[in-house]
Wavefront OBJ file of the C-alpha trace (Angstrom):
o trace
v 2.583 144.405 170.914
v 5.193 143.686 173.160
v 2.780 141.521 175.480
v 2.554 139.564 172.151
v 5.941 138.868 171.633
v 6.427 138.298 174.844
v 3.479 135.238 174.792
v 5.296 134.156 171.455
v 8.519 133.563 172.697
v 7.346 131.671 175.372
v 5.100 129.231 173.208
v 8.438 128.911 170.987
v 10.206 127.942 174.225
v 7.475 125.506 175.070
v 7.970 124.000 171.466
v 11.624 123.673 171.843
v 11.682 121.983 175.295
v 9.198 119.589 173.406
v 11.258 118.983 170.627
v 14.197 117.970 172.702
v 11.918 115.578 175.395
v 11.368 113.988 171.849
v 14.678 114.010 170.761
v 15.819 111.855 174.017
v 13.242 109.483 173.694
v 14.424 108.854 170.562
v 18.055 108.500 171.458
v 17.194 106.435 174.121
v 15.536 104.290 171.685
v 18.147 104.181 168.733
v 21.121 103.910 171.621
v 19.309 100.516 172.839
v 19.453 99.012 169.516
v 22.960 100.317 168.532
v 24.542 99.173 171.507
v 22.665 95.896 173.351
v 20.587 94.098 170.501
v 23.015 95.095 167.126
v 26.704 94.439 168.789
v 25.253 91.028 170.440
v 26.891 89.064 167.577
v 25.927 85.709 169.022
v 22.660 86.657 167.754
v 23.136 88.171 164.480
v 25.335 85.979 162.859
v 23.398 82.621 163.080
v 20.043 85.122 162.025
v 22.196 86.062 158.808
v 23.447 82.855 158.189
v 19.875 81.194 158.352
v 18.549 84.046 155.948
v 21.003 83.317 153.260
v 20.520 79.836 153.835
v 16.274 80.877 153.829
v 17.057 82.657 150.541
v 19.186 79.956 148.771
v 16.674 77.440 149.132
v 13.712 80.020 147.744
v 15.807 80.610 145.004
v 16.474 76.686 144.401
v 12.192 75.911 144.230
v 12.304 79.439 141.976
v 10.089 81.257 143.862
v 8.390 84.337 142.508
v 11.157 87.489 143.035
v 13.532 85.088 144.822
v 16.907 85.166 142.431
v 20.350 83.501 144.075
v 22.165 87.207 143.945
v 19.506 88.064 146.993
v 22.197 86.714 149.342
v 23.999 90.442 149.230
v 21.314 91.062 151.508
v 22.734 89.202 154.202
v 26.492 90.337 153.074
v 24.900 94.203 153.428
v 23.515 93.429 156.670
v 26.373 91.650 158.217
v 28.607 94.691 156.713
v 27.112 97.158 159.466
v 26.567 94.588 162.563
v 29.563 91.743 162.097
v 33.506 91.448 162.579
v 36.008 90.804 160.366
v 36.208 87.809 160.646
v 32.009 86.934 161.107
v 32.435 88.122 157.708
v 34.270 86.046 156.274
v 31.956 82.826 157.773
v 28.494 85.087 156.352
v 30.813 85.448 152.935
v 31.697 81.727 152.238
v 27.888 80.557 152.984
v 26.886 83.027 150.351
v 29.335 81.471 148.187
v 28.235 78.195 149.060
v 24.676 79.250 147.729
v 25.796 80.528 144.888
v 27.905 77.233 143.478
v 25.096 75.219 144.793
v 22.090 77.166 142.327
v 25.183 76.915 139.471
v 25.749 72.509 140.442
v 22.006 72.457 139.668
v 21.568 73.772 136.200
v 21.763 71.644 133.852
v 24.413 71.800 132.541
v 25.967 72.940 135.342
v 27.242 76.371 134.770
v 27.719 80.012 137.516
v 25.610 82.794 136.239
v 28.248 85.280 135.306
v 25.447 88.415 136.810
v 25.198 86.471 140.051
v 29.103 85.721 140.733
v 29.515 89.909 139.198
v 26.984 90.905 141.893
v 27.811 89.072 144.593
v 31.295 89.384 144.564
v 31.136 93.330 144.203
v 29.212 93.173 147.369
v 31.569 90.993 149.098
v 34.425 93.136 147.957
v 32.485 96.445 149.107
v 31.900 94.918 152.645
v 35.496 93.920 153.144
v 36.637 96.912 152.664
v 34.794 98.959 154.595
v 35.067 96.495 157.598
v 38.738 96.671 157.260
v 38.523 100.532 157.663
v 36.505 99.841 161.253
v 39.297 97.253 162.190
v 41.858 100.078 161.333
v 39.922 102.619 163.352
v 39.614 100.203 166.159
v 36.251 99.797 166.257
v 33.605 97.301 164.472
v 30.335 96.756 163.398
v 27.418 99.762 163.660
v 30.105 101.148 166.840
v 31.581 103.806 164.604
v 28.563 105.126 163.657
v 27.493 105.208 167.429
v 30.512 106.441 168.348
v 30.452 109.567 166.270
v 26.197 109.988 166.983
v 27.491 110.150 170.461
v 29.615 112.383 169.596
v 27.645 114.494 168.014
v 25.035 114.589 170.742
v 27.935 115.540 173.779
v 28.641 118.628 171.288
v 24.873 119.959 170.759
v 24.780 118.956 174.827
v 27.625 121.593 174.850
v 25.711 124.177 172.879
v 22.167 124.146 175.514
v 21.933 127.177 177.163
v 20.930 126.948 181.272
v 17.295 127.956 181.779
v 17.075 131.771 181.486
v 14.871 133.610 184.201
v 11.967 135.435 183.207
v 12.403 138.680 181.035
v 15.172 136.949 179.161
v 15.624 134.706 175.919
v 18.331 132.695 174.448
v 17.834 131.256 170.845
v 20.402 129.637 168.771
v 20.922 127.791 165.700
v 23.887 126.399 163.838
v 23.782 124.580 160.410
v 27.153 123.291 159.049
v 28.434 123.088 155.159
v 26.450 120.877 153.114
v 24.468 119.713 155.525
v 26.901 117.617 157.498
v 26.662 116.575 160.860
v 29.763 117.917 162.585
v 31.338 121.587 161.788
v 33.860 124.154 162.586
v 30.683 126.355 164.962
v 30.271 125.604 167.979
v 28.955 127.220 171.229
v 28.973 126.590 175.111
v 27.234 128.256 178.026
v 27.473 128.646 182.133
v 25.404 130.351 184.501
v 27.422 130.777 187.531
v 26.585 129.111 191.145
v 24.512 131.893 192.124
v 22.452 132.357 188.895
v 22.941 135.799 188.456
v 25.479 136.264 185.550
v 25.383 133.824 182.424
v 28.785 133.409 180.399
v 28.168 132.438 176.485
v 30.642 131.568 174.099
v 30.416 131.439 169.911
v 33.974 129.305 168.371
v 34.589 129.394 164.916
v 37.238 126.705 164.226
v 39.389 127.103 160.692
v 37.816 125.131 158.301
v 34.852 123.862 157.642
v 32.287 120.839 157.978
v 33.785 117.352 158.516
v 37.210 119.073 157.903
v 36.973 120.957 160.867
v 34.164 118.808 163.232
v 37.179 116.586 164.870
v 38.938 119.814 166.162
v 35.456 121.587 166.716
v 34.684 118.093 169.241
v 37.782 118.755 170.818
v 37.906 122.229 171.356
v 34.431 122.153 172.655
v 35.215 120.099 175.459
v 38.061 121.980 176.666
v 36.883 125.521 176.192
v 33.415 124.195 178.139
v 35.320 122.866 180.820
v 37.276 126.453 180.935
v 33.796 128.451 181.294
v 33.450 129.086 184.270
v 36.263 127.516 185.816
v 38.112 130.493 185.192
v 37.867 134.007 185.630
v 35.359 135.669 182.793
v 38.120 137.730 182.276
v 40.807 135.066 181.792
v 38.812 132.542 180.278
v 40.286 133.601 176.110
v 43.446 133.748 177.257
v 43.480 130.223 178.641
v 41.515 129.075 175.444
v 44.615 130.912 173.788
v 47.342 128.864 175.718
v 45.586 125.591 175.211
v 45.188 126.381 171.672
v 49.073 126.400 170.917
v 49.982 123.649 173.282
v 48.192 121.841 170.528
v 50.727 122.498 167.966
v 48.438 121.923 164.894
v 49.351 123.146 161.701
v 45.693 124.878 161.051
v 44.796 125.170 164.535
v 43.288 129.157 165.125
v 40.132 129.564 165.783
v 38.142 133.281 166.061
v 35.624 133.452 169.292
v 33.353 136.427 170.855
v 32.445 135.718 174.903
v 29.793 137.677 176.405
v 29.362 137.561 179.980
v 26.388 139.284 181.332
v 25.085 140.388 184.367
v 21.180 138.856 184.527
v 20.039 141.454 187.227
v 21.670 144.471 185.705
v 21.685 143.859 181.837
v 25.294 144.925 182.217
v 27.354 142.976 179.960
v 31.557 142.428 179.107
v 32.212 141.217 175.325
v 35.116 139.808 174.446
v 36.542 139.244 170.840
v 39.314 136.985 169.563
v 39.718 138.005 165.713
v 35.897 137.077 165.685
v 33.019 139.448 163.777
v 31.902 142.086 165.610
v 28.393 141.428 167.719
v 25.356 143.845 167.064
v 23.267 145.618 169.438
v 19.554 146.085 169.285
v 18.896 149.411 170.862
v 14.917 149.791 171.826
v 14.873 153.458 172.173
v 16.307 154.079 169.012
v 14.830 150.659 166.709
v 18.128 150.273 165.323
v 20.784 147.763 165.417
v 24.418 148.734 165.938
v 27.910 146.936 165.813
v 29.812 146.419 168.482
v 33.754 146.240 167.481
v 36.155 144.507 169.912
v 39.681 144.037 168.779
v 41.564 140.944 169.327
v 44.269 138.616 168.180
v 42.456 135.390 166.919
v 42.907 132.120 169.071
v 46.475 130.110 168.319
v 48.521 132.293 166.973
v 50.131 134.349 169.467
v 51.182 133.611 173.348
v 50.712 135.425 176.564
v 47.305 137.761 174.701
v 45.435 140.007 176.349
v 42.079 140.269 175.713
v 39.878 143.487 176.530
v 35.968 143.648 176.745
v 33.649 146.438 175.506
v 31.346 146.908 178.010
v 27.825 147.770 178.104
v 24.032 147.369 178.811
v 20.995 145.565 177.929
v 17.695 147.581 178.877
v 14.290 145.836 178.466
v 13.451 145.510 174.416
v 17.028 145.450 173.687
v 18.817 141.901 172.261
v 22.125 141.165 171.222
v 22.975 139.545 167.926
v 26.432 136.662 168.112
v 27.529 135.250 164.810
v 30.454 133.968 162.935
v 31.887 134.779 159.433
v 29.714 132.377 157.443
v 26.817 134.897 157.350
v 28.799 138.018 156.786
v 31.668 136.917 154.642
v 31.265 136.302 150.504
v 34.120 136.342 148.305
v 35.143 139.000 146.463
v 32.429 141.124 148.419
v 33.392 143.437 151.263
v 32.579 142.709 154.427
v 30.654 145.623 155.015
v 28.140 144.245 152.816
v 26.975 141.245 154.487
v 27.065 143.156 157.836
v 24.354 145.013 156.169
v 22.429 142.501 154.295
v 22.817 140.052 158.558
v 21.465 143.802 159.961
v 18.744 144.150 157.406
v 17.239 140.777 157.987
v 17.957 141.403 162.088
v 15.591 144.179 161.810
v 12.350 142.297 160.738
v 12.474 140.719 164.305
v 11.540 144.003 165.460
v 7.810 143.473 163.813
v 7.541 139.774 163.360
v 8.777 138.748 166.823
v 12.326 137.078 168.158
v 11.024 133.509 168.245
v 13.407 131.344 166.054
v 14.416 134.513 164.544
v 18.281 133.227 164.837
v 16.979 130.489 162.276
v 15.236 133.142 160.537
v 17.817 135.028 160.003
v 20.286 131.904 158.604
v 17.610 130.982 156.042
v 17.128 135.000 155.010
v 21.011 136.110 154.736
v 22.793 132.302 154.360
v 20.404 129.873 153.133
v 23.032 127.729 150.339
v 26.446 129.005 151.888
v 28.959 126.292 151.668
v 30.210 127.196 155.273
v 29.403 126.984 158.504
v 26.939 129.044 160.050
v 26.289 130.068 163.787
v 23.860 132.690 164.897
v 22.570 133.782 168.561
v 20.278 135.653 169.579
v 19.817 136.946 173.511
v 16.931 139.342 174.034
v 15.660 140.958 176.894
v 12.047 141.183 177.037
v 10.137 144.763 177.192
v 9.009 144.893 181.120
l 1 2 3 4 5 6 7 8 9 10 11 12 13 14 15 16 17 18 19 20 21 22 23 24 25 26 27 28 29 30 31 32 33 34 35 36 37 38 39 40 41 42 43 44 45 46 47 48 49 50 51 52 53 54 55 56 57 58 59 60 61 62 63 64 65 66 67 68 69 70 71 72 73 74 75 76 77 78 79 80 81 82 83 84 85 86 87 88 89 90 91 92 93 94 95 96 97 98 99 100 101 102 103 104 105 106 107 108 109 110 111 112 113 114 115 116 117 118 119 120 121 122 123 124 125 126 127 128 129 130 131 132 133 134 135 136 137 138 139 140 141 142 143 144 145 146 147 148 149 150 151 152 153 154 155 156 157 158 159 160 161 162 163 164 165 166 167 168 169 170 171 172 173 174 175 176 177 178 179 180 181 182 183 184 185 186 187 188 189 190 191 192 193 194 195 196 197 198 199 200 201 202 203 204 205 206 207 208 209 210 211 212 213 214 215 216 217 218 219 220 221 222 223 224 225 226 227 228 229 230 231 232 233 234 235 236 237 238 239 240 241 242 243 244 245 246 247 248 249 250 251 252 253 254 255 256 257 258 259 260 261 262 263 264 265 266 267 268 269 270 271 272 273 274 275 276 277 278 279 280 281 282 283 284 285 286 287 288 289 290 291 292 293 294 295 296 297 298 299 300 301 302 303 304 305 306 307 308 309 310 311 312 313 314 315 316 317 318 319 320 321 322 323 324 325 326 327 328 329 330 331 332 333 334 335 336 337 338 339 340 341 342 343 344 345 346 347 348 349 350 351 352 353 354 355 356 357 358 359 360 361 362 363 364 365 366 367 368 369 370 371 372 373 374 375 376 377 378 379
């Protein structure tokens, strides 16, 4: 059974490294066309002007599903890949085609639907181009800007290669299916390979609320991992924290350093949910409780670990409030319901079980959601 497991994790591990070879290819791909052929606006513009020019004449010799109002295509298109100002040049040929198809009715007269639909369109596009000139940026670059973004935070998140006999998985899902949220987690093996450092942040707030701060935080506290003494490293999260000075700006984290060779591991809490231990020997899971002032509230903290050690068969189970926390329930009862779905791993196997487990205990939360799992494989 365990030789089984053991053969299932690693063909999950296979998958994954797939998956992301994929995922690279792909960014590769999309990061090409976002930045060298859509920003080169010496090509676009004269492509958009020609189509509305294309589409005015179609509509002119009343070709089958060619109407006049088309031209928002253009204005649409040149809404995501033009200035300001390229606008405005794309907007007043679309207005030329549209008093040109009104100068040659007979009588002459604008088709109230066209001017209604066209200048909604314009209006839309404006609008929303002036919000990229505010932000500094223009065309598809705030888009690509936040996809990049998004991609240096999972980069963040990848745990190092694990040597045989051990097993990271992770997953993290934000409120309604955004993008960015307030989860986040970073990871360090040290120089020598022998002791891996792993850290779960749950910024306040949630989703897109929270994301900017998340973005931030996980940049600094990655660069900190590491860098630091283990034992130092939530303190100086701590200190960095309040130089911020924001007004919502605590955040709850658990840091688990642990010793590869030995299983021996140090956990430190900062107001975060206690971990859970997977003890072989006895088939149960257990919670860990480490006290600890959350992140941002409180100067010169000192944080103390809970010590102890990971045998072959045994995992450890990191998580943040989202998947314990309901309200007007206790606590205790989705620590139960998160141990109760933890258990099944025991028969059906650890790989993707931290996804498992999200979809079993916190499928429809409107919060974020972090879960990881590290297991140590039976020898």
């Amino acid at each position: 059974m365990m030789a089984t497991t053991a053969a299932l994790d690693r063909c999950a591990a296979a998958a994954r490294d797939a998956a992301r070879r994929r995922s690279r290819r792909w960014a590769s791909t999309t990061h090409w066309i976002r930045h060298r052929l859509l920003p080169a606006e010496a090509f676009v513009l004269p492509a958009l002007l020609a189509l509305t020019a294309l589409l005015g004449v179609l509509a002119h010799l009343h070709t089958p599903w060619i109407q006049t109002s088309m031209v928002t295509l253009p204005l649409l298109l040149g809404g995501f890949t033009l200035r300001f100002t390229a606008q405005l040049v794309l907007l007043s040929a679309a207005a030329v085609v549209v008093l040109a198809d009104s100068a040659a009715m007979r009588p002459p007269r604008p088709d109230p639907g066209t001017v209604l639909l066209v200048g909604t369109t314009a209006l839309v596009v404006l609008v929303m181009s002036r919000e990229r000139v505010r932000l500094g940026v223009r065309g598809t670059r705030g888009e690509s800007m936040l996809f990049d973004l998004r991609e240096r935070l999972q980069a963040q998140g990848r745990v190092p290669l694990m040597p045989d006999g051990w097993n990271v998985d992770l997953a993290l899902k934000s409120a309604d299916g955004q993008s960015f949220g307030g989860d986040f987690v970073i990871a360090a093996r040290s120089d020598h390979g022998s002791v891996l450092q792993l850290g779960l942040v749950d910024v306040s707030g949630k989703g897109l609320e929270a994301g900017a701060r998340a973005l931030l935080l996980s940049g600094a506290f990655g660069g900190l991992l590491g860098s630091v003494p283990a034992g130092e490293f939530l303190a100086s999260a701590n200190r960095y924290l309040l130089r911020q000075g924001w007004e919502e700006g605590f955040a709850t984290a658990v840091h688990l350093v642990l010793d590869l060779r030995s299983g021996e591991f140090d956990c430190y809490s900062a107001g975060h949910p206690p971990i859970a231990r997977l003890n072989a020997g006895a088939g149960e899971w257990e919670l860990c409780e480490t006290p600890g002032p959350v992140l941002g509230v409180l100067p010169e903290v000192v944080y103390r670990p809970t010590r102890g050690r990971l045998v072959p068969g045994d995992a450890l189970l990191l998580f943040t409030d989202g998947l314990v926390e309901r309200p007007g329930k206790d606590l205790a009862v989705g620590l139960d319901r998160l141990l109760g779905a933890a258990q099944g791993l025991q028969t059906r196997g650890f790989a993707d079980g931290a996804a498992r487990i999200i979809d079993t205990v916190a499928r429809s939360v409107n919060d974020d959601r972090a879960l990881v799992l590290l297991c140590r494989s039976a020898a």
